[in-house]
C-alpha positions as CSV (number, residue, x, y, z in Angstrom):
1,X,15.0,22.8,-15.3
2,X,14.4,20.7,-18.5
3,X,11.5,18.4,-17.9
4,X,14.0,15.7,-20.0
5,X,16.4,15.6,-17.3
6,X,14.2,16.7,-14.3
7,X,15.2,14.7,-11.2
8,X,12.4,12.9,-10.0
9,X,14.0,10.8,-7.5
10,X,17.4,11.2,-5.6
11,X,18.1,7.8,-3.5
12,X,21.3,8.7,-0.8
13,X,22.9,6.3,1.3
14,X,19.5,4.8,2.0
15,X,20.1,1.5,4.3
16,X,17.5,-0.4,6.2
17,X,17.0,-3.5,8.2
18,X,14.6,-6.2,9.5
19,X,15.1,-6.4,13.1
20,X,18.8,-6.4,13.2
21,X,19.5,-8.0,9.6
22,X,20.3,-5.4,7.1
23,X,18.4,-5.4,4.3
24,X,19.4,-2.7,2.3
25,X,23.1,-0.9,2.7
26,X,24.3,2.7,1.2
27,X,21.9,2.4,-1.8
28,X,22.0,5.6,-3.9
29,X,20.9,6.3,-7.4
30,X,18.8,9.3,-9.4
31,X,16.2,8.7,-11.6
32,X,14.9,11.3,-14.1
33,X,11.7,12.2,-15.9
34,X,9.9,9.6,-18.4
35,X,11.6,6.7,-17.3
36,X,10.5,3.1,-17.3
37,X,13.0,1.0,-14.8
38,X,13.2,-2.6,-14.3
39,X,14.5,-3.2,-10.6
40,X,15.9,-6.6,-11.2
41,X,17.7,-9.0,-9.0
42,X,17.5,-12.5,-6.8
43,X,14.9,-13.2,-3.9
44,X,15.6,-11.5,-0.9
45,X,17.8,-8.7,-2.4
46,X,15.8,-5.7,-0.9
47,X,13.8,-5.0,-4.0
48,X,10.3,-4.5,-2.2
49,X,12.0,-3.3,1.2
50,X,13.5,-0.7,-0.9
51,X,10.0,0.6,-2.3
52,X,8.4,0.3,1.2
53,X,12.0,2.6,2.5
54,X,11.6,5.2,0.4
55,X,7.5,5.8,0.7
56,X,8.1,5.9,4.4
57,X,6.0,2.6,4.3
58,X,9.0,0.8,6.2
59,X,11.8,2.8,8.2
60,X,15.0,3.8,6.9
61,X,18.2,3.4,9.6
62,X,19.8,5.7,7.3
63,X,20.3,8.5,4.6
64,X,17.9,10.4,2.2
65,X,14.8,10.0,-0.3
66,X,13.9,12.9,-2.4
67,X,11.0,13.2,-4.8
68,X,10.6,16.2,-7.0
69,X,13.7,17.4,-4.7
70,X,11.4,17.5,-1.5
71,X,10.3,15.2,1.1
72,X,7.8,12.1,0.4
73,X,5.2,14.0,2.7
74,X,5.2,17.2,0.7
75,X,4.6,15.1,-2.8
76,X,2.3,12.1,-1.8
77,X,-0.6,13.3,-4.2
78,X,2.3,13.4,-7.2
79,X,3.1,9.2,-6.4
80,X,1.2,6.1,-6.7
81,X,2.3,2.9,-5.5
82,X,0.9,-0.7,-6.3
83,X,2.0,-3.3,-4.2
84,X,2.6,-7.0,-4.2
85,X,-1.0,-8.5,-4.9
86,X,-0.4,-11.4,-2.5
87,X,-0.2,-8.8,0.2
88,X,-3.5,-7.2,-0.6
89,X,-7.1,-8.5,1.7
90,X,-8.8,-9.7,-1.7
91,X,-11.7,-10.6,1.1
92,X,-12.4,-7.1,2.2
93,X,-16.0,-6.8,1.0
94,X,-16.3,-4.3,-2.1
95,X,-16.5,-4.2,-5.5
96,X,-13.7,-3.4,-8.3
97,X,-15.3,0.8,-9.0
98,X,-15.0,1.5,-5.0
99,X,-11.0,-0.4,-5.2
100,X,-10.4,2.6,-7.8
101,X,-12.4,4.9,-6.2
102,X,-10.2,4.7,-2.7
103,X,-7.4,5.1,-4.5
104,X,-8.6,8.6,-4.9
105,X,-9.1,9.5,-1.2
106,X,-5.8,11.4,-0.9
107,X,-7.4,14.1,-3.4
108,X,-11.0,13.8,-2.4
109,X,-10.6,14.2,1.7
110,X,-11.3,11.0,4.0
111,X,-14.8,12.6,5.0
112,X,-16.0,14.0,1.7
113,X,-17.6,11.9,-0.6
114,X,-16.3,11.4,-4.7
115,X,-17.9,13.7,-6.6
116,X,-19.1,13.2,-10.3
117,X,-15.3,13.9,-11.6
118,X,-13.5,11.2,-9.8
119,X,-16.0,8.7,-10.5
120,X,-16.0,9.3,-13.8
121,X,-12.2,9.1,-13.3
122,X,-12.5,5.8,-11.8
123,X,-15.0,4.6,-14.3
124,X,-12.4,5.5,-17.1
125,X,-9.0,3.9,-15.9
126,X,-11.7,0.5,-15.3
127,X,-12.3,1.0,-18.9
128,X,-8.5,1.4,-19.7
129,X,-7.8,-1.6,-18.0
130,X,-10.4,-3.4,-19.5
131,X,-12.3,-3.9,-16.6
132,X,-15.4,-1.5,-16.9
133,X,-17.6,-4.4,-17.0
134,X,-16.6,-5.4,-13.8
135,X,-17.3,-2.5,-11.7
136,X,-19.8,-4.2,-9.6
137,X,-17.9,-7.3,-9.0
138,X,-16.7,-8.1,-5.5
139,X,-13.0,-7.9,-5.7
140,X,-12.8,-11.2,-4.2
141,X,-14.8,-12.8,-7.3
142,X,-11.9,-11.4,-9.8
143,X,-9.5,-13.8,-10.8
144,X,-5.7,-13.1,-9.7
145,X,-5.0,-11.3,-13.3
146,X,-8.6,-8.7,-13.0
147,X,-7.4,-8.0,-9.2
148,X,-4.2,-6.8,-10.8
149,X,-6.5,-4.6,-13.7
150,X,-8.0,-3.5,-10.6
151,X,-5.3,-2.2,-9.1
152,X,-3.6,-0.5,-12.0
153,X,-6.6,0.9,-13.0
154,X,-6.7,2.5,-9.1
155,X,-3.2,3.5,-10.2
156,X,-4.2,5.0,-13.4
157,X,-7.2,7.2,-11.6
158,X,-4.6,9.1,-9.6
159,X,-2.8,10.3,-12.6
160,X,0.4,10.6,-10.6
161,X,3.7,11.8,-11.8
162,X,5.8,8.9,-10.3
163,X,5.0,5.0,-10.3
164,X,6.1,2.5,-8.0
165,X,5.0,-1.2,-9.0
166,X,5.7,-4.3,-7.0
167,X,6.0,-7.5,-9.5
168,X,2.8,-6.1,-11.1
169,X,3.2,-9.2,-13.7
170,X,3.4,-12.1,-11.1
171,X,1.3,-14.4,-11.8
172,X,-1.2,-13.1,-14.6
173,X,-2.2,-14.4,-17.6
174,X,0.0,-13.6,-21.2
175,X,-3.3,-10.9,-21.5
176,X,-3.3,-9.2,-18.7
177,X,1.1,-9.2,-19.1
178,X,0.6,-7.3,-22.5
179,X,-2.2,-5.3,-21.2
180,X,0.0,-3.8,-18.3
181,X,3.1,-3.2,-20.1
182,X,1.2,-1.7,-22.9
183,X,-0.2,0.7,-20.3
184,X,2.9,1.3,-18.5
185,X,4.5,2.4,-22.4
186,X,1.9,4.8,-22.5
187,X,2.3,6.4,-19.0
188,X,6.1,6.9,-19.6
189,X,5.1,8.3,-23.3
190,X,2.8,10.9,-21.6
191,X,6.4,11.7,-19.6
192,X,5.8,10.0,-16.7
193,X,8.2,8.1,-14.5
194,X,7.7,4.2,-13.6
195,X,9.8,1.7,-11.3
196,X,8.7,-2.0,-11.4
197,X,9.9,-4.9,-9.9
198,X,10.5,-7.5,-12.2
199,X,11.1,-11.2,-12.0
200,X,11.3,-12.3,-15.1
201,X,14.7,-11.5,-16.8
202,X,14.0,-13.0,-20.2
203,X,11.8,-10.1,-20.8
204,X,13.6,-6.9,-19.6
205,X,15.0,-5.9,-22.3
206,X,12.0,-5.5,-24.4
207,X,10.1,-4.1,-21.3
208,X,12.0,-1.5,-20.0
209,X,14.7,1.5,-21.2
210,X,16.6,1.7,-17.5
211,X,17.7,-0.9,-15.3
212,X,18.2,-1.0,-11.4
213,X,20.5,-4.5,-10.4
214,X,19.6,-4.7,-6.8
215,X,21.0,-7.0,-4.1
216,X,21.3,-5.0,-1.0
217,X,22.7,-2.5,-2.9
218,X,22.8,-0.9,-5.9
219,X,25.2,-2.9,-8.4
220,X,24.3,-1.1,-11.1
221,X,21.4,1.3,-12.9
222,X,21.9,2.5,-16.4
223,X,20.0,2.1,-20.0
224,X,19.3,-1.8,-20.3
225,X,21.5,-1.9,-23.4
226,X,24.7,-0.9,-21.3
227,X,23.5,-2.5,-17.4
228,X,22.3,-5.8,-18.4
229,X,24.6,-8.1,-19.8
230,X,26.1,-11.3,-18.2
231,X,29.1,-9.8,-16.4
232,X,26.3,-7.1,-14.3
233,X,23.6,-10.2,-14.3
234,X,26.1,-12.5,-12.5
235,X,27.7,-10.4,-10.2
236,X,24.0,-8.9,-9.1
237,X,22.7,-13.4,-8.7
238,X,25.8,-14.7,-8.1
239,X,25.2,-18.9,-7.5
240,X,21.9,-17.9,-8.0
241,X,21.7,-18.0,-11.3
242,X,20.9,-21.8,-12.4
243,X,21.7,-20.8,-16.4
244,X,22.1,-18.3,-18.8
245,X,20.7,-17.8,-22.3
246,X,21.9,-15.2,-25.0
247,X,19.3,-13.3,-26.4
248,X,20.1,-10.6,-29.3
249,X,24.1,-9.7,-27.7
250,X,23.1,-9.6,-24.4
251,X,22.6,-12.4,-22.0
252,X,19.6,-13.1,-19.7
253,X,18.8,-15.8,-17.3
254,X,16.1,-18.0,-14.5
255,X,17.1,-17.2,-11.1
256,X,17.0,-20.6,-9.3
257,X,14.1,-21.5,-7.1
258,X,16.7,-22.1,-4.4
């Protein structure tokens, strides 16, 4: 097959729930090689439920996740995930090189010990992320912006084929924001595939090329020109949304803190 139109992901009928509320209902969409996605929509819509679904991280009640057209278990060295940073033990005693290094464990073996290659693998996505002078800090001395370096940079190391990022902007600095995105532009140049939760809607169009309007189901996933305007943005928030702003000739808005 074309690596242009390769299927990476295949989402089918996937539906979960917390305890007996159901979080996520018949969600199904395909995403294809080189992609950068914007899953976009209000609090409490699934959008972290549905990353934790399809890695097998939370359990599905129903239907199918295929990466590369085969099961998660057969492709985990080929996916990288980066999760919420608030959920993360910034405590746990080590220093920003071993946070990179671990990420690494699932190609180096749990009892073998990083050879020369993936440090220097580590060492480099540090440097990428601008973080190499860091290396010995203890994670819990970063600030909230470096733990997220950190963590993209453990990312970067395991040069995977498919991303999944959870709010990976939330709460960093207008540096770190550029830094990210600019780093995220360059995996999906290099034909790699990235989904990220996003927050902010006043910057999606300039961030991403494909957007996924989530709220406990799909409502609708297509190039951010033709998905987000202020019909799809509405109907995906509903009274949500406290106001809308045009920007260009499309409309964006500030989900309510409600």
């Amino acid at each position: 097959m074309n690596s242009v139109t390769q299927t990476v992901l295949s989402v089918n009928n996937l539906s979960a729930s917390y305890r007996k509320n159901t979080v996520l209902k018949d969600v199904n969409f395909h995403v294809y090689q080189g992609s950068l996605i914007g899953i976009v929509g209000p609090n409490g819509a699934g959008k972290s439920t549905l990353i934790k679904t399809m890695l097998t991280l939370h359990p599905a009640i129903a239907g199918e996740v295929r990466f590369f057209d085969k099961p998660f278990k057969k492709v985990k060295k080929r996916v990288s995930y980066v999760p919420q940073r608030g959920s993360v033990d910034w405590d746990f005693p080590t220093n920003a090189l071993d946070v990179v290094t671990m990420g690494l464990y699932g190609q180096i073996g749990w009892l073998r010990r990083p050879t020369k290659e993936h440090k220097k693998r580590a060492w480099e996505a540090l440097d990428k992320m601008g973080m190499a002078d860091y290396a010995d800090r203890q994670i819990s001395q970063l600030s909230g912006g470096q733990q997220q370096r950190v963590f993209l940079a453990r990312a970067l190391a395991q040069n995977a084929d498919l991303y999944f990022m959870d709010e990976p902007l939330a709460g960093v600095d207008a540096a770190t924001e550029r830094a990210i995105m600019a780093i995220l532009q360059e995996l999906k140049s290099n034909g790699k595939t990235v989904l990220v939760v996003h927050h902010d809607l006043q910057t999606v169009e300039d961030y991403f090329d494909h957007v996924l309007l989530l709220n406990r189901t799909v409502l609708g996933f297509d190039k951010t020109e033709k998905i987000f305007t202020e019909e799809n943005i509405s109907k995906t928030y509903g009274g949500s949304m406290r106001f809308m702003v045009r920007k260009g000739d499309s409309y964006v808005g500030n989900p309510s803190k409600q």
